[in-house]
N, CA, C and O atoms as a Tinker XYZ file with bonds, in Angstrom:
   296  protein
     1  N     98.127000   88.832000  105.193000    73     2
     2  CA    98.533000   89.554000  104.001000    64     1     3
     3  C     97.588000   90.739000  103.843000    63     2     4     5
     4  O     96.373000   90.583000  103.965000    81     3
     5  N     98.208000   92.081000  103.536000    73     3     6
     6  CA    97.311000   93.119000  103.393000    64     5     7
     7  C     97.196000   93.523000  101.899000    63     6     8     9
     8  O     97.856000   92.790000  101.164000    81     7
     9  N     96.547000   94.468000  101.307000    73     7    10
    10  CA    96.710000   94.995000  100.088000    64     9    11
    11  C     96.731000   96.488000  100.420000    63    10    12    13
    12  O     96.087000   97.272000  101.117000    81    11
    13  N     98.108000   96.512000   99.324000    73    11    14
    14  CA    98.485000   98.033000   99.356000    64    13    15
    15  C     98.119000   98.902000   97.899000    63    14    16    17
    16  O     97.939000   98.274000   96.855000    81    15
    17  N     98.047000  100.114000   97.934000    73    15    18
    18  CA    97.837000  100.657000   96.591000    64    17    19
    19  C     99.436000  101.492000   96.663000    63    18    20    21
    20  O    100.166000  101.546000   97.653000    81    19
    21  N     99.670000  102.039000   95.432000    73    19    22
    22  CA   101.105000  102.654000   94.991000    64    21    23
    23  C    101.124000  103.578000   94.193000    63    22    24    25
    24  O    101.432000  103.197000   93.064000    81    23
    25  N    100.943000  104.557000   94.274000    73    23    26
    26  CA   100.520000  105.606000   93.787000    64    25    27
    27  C    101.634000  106.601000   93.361000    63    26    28    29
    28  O    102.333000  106.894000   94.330000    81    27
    29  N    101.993000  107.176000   92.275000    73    27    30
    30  CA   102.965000  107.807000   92.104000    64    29    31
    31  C    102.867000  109.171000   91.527000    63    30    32    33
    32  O    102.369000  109.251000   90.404000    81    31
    33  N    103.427000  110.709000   92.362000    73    31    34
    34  CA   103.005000  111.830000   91.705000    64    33    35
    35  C    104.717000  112.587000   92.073000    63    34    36    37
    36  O    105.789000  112.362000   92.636000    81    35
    37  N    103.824000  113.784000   91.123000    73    35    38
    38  CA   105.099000  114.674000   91.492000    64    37    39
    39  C    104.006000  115.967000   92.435000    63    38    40    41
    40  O    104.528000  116.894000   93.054000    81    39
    41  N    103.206000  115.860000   92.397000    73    39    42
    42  CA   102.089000  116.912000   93.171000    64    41    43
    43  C    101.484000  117.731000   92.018000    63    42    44    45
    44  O    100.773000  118.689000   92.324000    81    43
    45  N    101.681000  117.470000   90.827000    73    43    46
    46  CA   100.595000  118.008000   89.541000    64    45    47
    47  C    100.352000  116.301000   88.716000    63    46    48    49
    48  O     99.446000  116.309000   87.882000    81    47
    49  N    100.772000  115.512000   88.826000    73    47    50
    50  CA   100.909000  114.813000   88.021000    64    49    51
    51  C    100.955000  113.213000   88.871000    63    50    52    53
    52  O    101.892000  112.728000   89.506000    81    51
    53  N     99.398000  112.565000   88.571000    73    51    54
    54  CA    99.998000  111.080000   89.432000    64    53    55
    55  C     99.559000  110.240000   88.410000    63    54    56    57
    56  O     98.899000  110.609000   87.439000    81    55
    57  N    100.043000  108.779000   88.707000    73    55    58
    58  CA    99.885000  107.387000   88.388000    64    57    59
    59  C     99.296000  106.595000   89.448000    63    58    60    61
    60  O     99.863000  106.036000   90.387000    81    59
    61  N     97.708000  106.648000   89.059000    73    59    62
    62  CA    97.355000  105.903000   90.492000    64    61    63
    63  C     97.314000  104.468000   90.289000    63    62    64    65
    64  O     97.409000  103.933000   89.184000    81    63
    65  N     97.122000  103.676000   91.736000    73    63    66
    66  CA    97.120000  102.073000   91.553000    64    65    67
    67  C     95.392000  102.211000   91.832000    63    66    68    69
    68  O     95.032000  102.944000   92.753000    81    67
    69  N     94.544000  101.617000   91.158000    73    67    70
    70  CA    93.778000  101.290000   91.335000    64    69    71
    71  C     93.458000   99.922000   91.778000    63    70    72    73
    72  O     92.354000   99.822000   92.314000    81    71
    73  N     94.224000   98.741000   91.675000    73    71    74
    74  CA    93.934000   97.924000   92.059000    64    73    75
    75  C     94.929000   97.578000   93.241000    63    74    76    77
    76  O     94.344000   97.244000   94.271000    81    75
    77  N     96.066000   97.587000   93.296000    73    75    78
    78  CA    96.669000   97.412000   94.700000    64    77    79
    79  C     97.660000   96.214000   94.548000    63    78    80    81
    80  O     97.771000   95.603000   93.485000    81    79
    81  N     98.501000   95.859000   95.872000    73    79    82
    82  CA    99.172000   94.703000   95.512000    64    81    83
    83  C     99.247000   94.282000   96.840000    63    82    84    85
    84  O     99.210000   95.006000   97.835000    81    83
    85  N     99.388000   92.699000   96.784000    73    83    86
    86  CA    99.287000   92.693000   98.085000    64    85    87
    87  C    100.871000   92.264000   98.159000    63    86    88    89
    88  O    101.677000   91.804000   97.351000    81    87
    89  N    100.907000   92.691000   99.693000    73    87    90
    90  CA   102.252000   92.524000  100.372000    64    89    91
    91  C    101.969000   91.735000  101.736000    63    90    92    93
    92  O    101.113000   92.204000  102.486000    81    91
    93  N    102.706000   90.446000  102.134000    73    91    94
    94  CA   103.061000   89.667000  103.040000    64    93    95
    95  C    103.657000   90.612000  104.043000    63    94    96    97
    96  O    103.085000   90.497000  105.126000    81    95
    97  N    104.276000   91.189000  104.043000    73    95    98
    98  CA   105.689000   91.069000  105.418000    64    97    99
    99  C    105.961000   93.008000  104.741000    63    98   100   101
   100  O    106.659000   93.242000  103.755000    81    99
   101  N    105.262000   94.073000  105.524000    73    99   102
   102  CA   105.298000   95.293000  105.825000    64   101   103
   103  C    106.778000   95.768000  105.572000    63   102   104   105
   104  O    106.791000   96.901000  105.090000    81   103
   105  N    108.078000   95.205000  105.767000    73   103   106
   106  CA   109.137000   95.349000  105.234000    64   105   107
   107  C    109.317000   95.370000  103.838000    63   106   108   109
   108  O    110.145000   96.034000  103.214000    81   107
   109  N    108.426000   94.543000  103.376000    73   107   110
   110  CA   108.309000   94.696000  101.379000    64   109   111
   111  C    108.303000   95.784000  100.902000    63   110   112   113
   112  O    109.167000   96.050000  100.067000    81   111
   113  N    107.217000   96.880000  101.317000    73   111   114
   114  CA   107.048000   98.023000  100.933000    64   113   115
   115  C    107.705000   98.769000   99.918000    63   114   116   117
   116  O    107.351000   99.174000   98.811000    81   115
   117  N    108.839000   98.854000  100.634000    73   115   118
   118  CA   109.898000  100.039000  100.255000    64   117   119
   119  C    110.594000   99.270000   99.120000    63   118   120   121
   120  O    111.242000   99.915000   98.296000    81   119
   121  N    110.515000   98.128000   99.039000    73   119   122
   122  CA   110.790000   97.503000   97.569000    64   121   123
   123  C    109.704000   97.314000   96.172000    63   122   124   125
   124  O    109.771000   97.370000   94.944000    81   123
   125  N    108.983000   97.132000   96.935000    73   123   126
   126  CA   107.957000   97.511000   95.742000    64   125   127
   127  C    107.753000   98.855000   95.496000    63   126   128   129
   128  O    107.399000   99.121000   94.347000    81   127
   129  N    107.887000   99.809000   96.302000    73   127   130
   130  CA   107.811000  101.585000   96.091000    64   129   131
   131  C    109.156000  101.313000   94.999000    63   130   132   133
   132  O    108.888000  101.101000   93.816000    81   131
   133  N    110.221000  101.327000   95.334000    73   131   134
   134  CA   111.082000  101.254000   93.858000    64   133   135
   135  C    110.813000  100.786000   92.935000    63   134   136   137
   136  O    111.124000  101.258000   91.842000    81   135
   137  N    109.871000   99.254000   93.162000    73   135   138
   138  CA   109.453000   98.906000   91.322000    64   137   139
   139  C    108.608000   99.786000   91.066000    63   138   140   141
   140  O    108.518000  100.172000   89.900000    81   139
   141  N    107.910000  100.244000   91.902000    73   139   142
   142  CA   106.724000  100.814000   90.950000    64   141   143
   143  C    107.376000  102.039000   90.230000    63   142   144   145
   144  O    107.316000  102.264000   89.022000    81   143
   145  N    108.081000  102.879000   91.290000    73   143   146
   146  CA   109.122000  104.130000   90.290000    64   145   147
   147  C    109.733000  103.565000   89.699000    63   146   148   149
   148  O    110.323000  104.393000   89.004000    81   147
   149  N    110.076000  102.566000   89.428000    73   147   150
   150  CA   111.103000  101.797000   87.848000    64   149   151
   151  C    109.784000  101.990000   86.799000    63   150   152   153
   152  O    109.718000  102.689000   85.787000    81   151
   153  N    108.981000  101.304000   87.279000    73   151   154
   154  CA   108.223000  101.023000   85.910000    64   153   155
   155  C    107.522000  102.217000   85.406000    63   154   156   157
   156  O    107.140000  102.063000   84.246000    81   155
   157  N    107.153000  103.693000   86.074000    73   155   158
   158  CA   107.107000  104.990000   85.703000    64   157   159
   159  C    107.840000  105.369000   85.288000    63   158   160   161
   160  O    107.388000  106.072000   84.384000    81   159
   161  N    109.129000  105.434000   85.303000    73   159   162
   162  CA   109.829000  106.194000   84.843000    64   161   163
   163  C    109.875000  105.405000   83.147000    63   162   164   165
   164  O    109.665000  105.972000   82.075000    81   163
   165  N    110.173000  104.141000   83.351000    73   163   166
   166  CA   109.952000  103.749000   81.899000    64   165   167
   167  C    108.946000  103.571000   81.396000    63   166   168   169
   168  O    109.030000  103.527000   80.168000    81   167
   169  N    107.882000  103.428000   81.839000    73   167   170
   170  CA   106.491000  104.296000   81.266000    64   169   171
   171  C    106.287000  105.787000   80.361000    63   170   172   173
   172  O    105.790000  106.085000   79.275000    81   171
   173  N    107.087000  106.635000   81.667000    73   171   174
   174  CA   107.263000  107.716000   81.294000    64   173   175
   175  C    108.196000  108.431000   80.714000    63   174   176   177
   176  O    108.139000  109.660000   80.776000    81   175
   177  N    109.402000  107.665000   79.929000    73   175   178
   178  CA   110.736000  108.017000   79.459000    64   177   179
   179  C    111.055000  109.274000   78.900000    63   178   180   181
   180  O    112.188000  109.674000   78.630000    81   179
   181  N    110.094000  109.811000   78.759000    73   179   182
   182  CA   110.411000  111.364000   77.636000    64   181   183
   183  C    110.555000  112.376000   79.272000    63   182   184   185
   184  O    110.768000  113.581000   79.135000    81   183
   185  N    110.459000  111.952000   80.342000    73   183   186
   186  CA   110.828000  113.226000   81.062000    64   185   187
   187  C    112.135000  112.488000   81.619000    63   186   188   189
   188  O    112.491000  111.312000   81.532000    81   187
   189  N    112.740000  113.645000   82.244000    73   187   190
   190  CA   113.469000  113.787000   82.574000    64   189   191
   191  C    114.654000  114.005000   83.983000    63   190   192   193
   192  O    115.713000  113.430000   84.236000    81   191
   193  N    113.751000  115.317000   84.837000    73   191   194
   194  CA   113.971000  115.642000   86.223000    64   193   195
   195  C    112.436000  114.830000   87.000000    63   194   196   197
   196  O    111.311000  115.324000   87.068000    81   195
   197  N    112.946000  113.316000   87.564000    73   195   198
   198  CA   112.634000  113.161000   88.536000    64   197   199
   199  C    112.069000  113.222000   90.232000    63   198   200   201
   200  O    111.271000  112.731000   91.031000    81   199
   201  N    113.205000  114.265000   90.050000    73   199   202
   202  CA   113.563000  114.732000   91.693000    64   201   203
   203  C    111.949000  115.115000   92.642000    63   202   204   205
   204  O    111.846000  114.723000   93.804000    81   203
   205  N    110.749000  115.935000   91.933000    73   203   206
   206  CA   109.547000  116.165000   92.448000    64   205   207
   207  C    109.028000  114.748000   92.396000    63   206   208   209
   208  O    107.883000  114.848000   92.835000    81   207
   209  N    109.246000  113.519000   92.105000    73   207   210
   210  CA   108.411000  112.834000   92.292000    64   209   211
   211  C    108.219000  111.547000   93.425000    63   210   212   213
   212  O    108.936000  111.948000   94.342000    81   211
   213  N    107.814000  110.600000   93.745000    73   211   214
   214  CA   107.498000  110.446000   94.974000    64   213   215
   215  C    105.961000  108.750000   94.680000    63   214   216   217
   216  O    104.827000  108.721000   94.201000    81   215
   217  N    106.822000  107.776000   95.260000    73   215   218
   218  CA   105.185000  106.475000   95.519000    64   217   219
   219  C    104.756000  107.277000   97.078000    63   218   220   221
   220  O    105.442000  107.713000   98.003000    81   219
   221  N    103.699000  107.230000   96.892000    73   219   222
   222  CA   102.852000  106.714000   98.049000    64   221   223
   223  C    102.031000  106.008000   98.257000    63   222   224   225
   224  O    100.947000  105.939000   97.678000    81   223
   225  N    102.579000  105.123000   99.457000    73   223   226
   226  CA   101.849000  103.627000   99.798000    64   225   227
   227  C    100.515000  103.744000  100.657000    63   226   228   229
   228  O    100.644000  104.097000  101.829000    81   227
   229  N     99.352000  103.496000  100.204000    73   227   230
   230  CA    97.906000  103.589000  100.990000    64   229   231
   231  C     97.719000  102.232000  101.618000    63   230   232   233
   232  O     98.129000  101.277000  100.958000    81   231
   233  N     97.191000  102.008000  102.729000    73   231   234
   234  CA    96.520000  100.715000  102.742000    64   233   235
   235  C     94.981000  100.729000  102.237000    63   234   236   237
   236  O     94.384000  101.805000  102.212000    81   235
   237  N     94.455000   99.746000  101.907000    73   235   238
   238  CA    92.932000   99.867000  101.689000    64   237   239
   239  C     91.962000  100.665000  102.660000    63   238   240   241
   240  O     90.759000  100.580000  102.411000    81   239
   241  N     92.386000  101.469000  103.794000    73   239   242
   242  CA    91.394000  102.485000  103.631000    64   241   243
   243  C     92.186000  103.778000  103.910000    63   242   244   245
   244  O     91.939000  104.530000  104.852000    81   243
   245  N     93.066000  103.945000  103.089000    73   243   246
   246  CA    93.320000  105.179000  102.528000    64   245   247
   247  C     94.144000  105.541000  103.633000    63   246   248   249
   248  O     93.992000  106.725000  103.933000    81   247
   249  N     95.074000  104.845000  104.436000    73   247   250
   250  CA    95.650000  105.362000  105.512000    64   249   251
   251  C     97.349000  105.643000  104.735000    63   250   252   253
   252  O     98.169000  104.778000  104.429000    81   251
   253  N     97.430000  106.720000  104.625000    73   251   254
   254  CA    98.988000  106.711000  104.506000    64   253   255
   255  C    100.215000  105.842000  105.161000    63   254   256   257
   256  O    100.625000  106.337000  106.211000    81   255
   257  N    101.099000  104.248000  104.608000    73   255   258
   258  CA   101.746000  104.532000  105.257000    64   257   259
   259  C    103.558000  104.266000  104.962000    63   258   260   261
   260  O    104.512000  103.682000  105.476000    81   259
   261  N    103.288000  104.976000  103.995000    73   259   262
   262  CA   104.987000  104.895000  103.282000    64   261   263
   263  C    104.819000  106.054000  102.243000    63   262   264   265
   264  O    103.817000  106.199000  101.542000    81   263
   265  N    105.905000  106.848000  102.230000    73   263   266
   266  CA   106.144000  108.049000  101.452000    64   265   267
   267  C    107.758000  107.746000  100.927000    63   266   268   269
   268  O    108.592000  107.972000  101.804000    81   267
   269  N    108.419000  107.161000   99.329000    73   267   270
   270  CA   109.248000  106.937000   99.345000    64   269   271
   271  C    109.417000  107.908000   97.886000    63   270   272   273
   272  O    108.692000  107.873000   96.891000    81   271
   273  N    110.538000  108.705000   98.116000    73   271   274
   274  CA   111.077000  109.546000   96.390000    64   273   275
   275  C    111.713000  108.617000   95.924000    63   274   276   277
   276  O    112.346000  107.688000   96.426000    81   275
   277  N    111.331000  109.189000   94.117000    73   275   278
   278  CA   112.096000  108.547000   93.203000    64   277   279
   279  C    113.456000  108.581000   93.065000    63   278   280   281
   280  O    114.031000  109.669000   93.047000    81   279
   281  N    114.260000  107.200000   92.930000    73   279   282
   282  CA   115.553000  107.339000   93.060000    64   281   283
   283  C    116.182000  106.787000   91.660000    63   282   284   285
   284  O    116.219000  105.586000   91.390000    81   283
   285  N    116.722000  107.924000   90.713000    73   283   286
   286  CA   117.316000  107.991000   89.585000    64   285   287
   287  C    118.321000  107.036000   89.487000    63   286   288   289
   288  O    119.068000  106.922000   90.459000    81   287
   289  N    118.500000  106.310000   88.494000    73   287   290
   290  CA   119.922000  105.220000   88.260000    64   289   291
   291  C    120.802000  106.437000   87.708000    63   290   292   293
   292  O    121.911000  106.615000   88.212000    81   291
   293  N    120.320000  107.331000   86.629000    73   291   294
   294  CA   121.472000  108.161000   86.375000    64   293   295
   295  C    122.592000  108.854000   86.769000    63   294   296
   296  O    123.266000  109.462000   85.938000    81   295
C-alpha cells in the first residue's frame, strides 16, 4: 500500500492534501482524483467555471503520477 497526496488547482488557486491517502491497487487513483474534485467543488460552491481546474496525484516523494481535470455533473 502506498500513500498518495491529492492536490487540487486551477494554476492560481490550489487545495493541497497535506496528509495523503493511502491507496492499495494504483488503479484507485483516478477514483479518488474524482472524490477529491467532488468534495472541492462543494467546498467551493460559489464558483462556477471549473474547466481550469485539475487533482494532481503525488506519491510521497513528490513524484508526479496522475494528472486528472475536473469533471462537472452539470
Amino acid at each position: 500500500m502506498a500513500r498518495y497526496r491529492f492536490h487540487a488547482t486551477n494554476g492560481y488557486e490550489c487545495v493541497f492534501d497535506a496528509r495523503g491517502r493511502d491507496i492499495r491497487l494504483p488503479e484507485r487513483l483516478a477514483r479518488r482524483a474524482g472524490e477529491v474534485a467532488r468534495e472541492v467543488m462543494h467546498a467551493l460552491e460559489d464558483r462556477e467555471d471549473w474547466g481550469e481546474w485539475h487533482v494532481s496525484v503525488h506519491d510521497l516523494t513528490g513524484r508526479r503520477v496522475l494528472v486528472q481535470p475536473f469533471v462537472s455533473s452539470s
